[in-house]
C-alpha positions as a printed Julia matrix, in Angstrom:
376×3 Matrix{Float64}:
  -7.82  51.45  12.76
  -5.88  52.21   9.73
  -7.68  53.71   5.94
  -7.98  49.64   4.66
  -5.55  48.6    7.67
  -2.75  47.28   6.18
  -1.16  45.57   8.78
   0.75  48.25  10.57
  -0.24  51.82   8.63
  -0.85  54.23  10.42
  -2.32  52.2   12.7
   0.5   51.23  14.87
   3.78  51.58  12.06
   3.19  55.09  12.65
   5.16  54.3   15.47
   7.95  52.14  13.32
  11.19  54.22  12.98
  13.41  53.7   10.39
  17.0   52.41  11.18
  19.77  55.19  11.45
  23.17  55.84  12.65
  23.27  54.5   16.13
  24.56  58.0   17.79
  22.73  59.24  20.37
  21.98  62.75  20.39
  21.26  65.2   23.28
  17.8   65.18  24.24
  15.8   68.56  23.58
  13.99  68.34  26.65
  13.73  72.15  27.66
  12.35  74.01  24.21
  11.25  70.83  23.05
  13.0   72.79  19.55
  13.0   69.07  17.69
   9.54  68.4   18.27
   8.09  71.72  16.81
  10.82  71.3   13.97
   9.27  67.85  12.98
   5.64  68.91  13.64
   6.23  71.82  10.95
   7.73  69.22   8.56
   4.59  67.32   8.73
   2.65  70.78   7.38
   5.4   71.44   5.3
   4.45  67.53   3.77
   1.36  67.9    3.46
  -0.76  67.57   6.58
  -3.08  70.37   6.93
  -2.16  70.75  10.75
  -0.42  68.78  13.85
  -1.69  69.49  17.91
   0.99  67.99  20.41
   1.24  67.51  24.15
   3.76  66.24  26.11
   3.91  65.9   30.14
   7.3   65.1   32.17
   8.98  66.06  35.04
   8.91  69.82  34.15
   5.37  69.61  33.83
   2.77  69.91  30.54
   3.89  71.68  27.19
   1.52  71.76  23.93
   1.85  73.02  20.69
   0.3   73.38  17.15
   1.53  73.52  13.73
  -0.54  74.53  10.53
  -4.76  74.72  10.28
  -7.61  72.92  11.93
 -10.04  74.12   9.12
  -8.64  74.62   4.92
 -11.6   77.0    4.32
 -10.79  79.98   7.31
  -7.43  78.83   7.76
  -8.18  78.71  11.6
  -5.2   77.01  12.98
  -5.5   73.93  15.19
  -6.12  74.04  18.44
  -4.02  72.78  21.91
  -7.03  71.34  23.21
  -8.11  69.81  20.01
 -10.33  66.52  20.28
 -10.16  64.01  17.77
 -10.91  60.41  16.31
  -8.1   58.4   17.87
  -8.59  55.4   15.93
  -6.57  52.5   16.97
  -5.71  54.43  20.22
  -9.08  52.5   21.37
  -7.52  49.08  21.44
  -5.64  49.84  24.52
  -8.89  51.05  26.16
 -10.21  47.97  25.08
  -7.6   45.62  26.44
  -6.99  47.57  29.64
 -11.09  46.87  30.42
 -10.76  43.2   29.37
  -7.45  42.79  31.8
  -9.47  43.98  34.67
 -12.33  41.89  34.08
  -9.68  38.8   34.43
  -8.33  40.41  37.46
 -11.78  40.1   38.79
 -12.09  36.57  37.67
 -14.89  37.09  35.87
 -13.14  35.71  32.52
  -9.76  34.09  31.82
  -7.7   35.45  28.82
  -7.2   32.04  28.33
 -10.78  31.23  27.47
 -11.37  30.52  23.96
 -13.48  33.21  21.77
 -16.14  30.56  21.39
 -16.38  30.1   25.02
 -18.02  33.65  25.19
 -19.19  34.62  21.41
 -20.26  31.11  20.26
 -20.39  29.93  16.76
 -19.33  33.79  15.95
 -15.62  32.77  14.91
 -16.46  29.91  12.46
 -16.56  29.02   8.53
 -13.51  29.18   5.69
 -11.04  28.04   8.48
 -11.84  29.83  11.17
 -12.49  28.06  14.43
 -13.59  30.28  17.49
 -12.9   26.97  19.72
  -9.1   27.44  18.61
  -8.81  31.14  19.29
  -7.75  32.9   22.59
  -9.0   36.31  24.27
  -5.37  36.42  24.96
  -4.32  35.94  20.97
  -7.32  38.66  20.03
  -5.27  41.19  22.51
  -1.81  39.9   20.9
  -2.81  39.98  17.49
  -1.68  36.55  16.94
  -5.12  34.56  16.26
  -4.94  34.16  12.57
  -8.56  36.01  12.79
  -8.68  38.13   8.84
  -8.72  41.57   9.26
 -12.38  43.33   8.04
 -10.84  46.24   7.0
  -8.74  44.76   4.41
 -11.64  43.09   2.35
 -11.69  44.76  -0.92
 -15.52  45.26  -0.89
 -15.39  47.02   2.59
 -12.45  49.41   1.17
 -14.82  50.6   -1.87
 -17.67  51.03  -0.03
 -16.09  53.11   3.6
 -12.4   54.12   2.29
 -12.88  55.71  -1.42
 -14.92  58.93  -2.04
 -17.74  57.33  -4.04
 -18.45  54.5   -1.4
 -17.98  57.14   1.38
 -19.87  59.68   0.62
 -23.13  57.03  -0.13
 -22.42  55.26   2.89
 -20.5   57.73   5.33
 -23.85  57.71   7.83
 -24.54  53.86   7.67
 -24.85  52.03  10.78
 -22.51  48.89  11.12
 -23.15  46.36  13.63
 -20.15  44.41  15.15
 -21.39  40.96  14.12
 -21.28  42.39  10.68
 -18.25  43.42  10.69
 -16.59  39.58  11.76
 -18.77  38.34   9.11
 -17.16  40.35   6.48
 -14.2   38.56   7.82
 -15.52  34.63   8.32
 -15.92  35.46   4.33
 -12.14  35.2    4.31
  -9.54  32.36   5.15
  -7.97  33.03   8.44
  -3.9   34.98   7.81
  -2.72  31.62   9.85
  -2.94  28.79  12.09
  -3.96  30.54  15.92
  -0.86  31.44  17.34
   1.51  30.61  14.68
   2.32  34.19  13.84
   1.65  37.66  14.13
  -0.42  40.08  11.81
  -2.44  43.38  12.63
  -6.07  42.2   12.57
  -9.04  44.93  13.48
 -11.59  41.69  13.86
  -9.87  40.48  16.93
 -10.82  44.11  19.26
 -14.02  44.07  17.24
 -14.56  40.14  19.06
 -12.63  41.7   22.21
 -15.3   44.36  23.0
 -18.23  41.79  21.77
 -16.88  39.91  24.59
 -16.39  42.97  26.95
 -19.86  43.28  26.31
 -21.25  39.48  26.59
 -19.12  39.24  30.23
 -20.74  42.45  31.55
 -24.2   42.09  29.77
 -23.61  46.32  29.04
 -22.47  48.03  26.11
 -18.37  48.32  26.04
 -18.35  51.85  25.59
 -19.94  51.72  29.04
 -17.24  49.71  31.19
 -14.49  51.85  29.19
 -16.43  55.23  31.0
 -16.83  53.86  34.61
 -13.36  51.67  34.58
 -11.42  54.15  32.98
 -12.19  57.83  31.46
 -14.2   58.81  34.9
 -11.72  57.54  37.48
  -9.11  59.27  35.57
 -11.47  62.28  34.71
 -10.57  61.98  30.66
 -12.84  64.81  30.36
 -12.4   65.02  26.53
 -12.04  61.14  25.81
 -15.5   59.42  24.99
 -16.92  56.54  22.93
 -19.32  57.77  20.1
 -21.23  54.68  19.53
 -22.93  55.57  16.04
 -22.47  59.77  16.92
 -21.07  61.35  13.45
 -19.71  64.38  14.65
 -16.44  65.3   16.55
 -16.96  67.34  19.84
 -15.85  70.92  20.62
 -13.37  72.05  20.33
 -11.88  70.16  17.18
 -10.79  70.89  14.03
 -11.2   69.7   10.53
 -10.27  66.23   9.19
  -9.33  65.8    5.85
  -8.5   62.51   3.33
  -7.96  62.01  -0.07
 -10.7   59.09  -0.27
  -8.08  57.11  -2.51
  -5.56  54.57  -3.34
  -2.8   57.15  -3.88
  -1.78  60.4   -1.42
  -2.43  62.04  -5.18
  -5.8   64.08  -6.02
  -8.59  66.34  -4.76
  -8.53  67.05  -0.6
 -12.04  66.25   0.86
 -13.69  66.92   4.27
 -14.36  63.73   6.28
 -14.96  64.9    9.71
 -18.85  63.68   9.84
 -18.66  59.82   9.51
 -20.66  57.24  11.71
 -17.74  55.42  13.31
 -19.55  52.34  14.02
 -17.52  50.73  10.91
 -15.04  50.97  13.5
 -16.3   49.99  17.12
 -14.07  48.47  19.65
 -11.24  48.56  16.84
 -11.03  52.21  16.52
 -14.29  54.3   17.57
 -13.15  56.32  20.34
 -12.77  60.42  20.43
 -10.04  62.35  22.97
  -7.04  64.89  22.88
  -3.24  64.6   23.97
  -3.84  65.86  27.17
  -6.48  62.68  28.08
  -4.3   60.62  25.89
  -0.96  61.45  27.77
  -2.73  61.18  31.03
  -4.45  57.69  30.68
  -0.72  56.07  29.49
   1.05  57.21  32.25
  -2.04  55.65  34.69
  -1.92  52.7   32.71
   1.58  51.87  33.1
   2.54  52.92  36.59
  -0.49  50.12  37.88
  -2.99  52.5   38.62
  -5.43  51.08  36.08
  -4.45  47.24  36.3
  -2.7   44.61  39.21
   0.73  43.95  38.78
  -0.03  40.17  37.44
  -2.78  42.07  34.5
  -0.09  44.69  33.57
   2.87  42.25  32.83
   0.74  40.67  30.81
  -0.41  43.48  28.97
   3.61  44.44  28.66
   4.64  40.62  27.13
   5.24  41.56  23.8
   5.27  38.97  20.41
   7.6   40.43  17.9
   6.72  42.78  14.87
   9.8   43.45  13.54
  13.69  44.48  14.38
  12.24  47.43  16.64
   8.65  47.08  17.1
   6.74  44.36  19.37
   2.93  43.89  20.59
   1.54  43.41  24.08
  -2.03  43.15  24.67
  -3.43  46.66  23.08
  -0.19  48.27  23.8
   2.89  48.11  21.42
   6.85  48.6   22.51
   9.41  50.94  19.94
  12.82  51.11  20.35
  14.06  54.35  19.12
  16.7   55.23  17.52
  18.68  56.55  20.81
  18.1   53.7   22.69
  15.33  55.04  24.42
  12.02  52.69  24.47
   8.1   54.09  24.8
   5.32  51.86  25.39
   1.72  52.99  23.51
  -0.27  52.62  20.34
  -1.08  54.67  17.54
  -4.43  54.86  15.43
  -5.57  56.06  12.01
  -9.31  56.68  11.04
 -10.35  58.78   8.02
  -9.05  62.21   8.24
  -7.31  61.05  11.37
  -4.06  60.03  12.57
  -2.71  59.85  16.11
  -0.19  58.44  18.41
   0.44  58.41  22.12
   3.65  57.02  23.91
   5.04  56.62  27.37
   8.28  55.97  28.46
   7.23  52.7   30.9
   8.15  54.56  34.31
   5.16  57.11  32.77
   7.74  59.83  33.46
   7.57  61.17  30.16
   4.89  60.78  27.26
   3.82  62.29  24.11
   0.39  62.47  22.44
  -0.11  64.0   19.04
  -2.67  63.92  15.84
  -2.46  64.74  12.35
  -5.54  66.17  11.01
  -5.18  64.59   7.88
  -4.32  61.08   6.59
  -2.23  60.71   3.49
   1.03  62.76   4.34
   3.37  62.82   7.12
   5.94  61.22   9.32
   4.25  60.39  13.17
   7.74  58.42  13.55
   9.84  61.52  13.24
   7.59  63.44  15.87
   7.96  60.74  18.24
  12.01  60.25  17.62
  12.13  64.55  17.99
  10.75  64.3   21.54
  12.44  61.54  22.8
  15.21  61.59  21.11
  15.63  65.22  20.24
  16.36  64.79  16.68
């Protein structure tokens, strides 16, 4: 979930590198030099401080760049937890793959078939809509996030601050969106929407009769013991140990710094809710694409991608970049206030990268990811 989501954001272009020179340089893969180089230029840009971790074939390194905490200057910590936004999605989707597997739902029933008269009014038409095009982004579904009244009254500091603690229901949250015309005709396109994983885990939820937070714990964070990953629900505060998170609460990058840790992320829910650190992060991407969290038939669906753009394209809760040195990763990134994160495979799981920014108005996650991969 991105600060008033605009389509990619930090959300998942986070992961969007721009288009350079097509040389390939030499991998960094022993001091992992690149990395800390563009973690530091993320401080140096702003962010008050980065936490990395990357596992491969030589095993697990982690490092941190600048502060966890403005006030004591505490730096950030290795085995920092923290709001992974977006990151959720492919929780989300993974859980709503197996329940096909099991045959207890098809992705190609329609939203209506589980949630209806939910997805209806100003165009929309849940009896039009697909569980597959709410996992693809490509059901036309408006976007909550990016209704102007919902950006005053969660994303800027006077809103914010009034409202940081409220408690947001998910069938408020698609009705801030029914108030909208639908982006486009159900499958005719593509276009970043946090309603459709908001409908996704209201159907998680309506299939299993328990809350989706639930079947993400016993599918998913206990077999793979994700000891630092959880689902807050309507829980304001960011385990131990964490750091800081910090946003400017405005339109521009521009202005005063304010603390925005504390926030009740049930204005995010299935879209973007859910807590963890690199290590968990890193760990549940390379289970989830060598097949030990979905069938073979479930994970090449979750890996048929719609196009985003020249080097970007969207599965179901998992997006595909191809970097600049030819090398492709497989993951999702995720932005919440004070929060920004990504975590990327390579598809074998061989190698993978999680890392967070602890603040959400400066930096470049694309350069960290093309420094690991590509060492540059």
């Amino acid at each position: 979930m991105t600060i008033r989501a605009t389509v990619i954001a930090a959300t998942a272009a986070a992961l969007t590198v721009a288009l350079a020179a097509p040389a390939v340089a030499a991998p960094d893969r022993a001091g992992h030099e690149a990395t800390r180089k563009a973690m530091r230029a993320a401080v140096e840009a702003g962010v008050p401080g980065v936490t990395a971790t990357v596992k491969d074939g030589h095993g697990s390194w982690s490092a941190t760049a600048g502060v966890g905490n403005l006030k004591t200057g505490k730096p950030r910590s290795e085995q920092d937890r923290y709001r992974v936004g977006s990151i959720t999605k492919t929780f989300v989707a993974t859980v709503l793959l197996q329940l096909e597997a099991e045959g207890r739902l098809s992705l190609d029933d329609t939203v209506d078939t589980w949630l209806p008269g939910v997805v209806e009014g100003n165009g929309h038409d849940g009896t039009r809509v697909t569980l597959r095009q709410l996992l693809n982004h490509t059901s036309g579904v408006f976007n909550y996030t990016a209704d102007d009244d919902f950006g005053r009254t969660y994303f800027l500091k006077d809103g914010f601050f009034e409202h940081r603690y409220d408690t947001l229901t998910p069938q408020e949250l698609v009705a801030v969106a029914m108030a909208h015309k639908p982006d486009f005709e159900p499958g005719t396109s593509w276009n970043y929407s946090n309603t459709n994983y908001v409908l996704a885990g209201m159907v998680i939820e309506k299939a299993t009769g328990r809350p989706y937070g639930a079947e993400i714990r016993d599918r998913v964070v206990k077999p793979l013991h994700l000891t630092a990953t959880s689902v807050p629900g309507t829980k304001a505060t960011v385990p131990r140990p964490s750091s800081r998170a910090y946003g400017k609460l405005a339109e521009t990058a521009t202005g005063p710094t304010y603390d925005v840790t504390k926030l009740n992320p049930s204005l995010a829910y299935a879209a973007g809710e859910m807590i963890s650190d690199s290590a968990d992060l890193n760990r549940f991407y390379t289970a989830l694409l060598r097949g030990r969290l979905l069938p073979p038939k479930q994970l090449k669906a979750m890996t048929d991608t719609v196009p985003m753009d020249k080097t970007n394209a969207y599965g179901l809760g998992l997006m595909k970049t191809k970097l600049t040195c030819g090398v492709t990763v497989w993951g999702h990134g995720g932005g919440i206030h004070g929060s920004v994160s990504e975590a990327v495979t390579t598809k074998d799981g061989r190698r993978s990268l999680a890392f967070n920014f602890n603040g959400d108005w400066s930096g470049d996650t694309a350069a960290v990811v093309e420094a690991e991969f590509c060492g540059r």
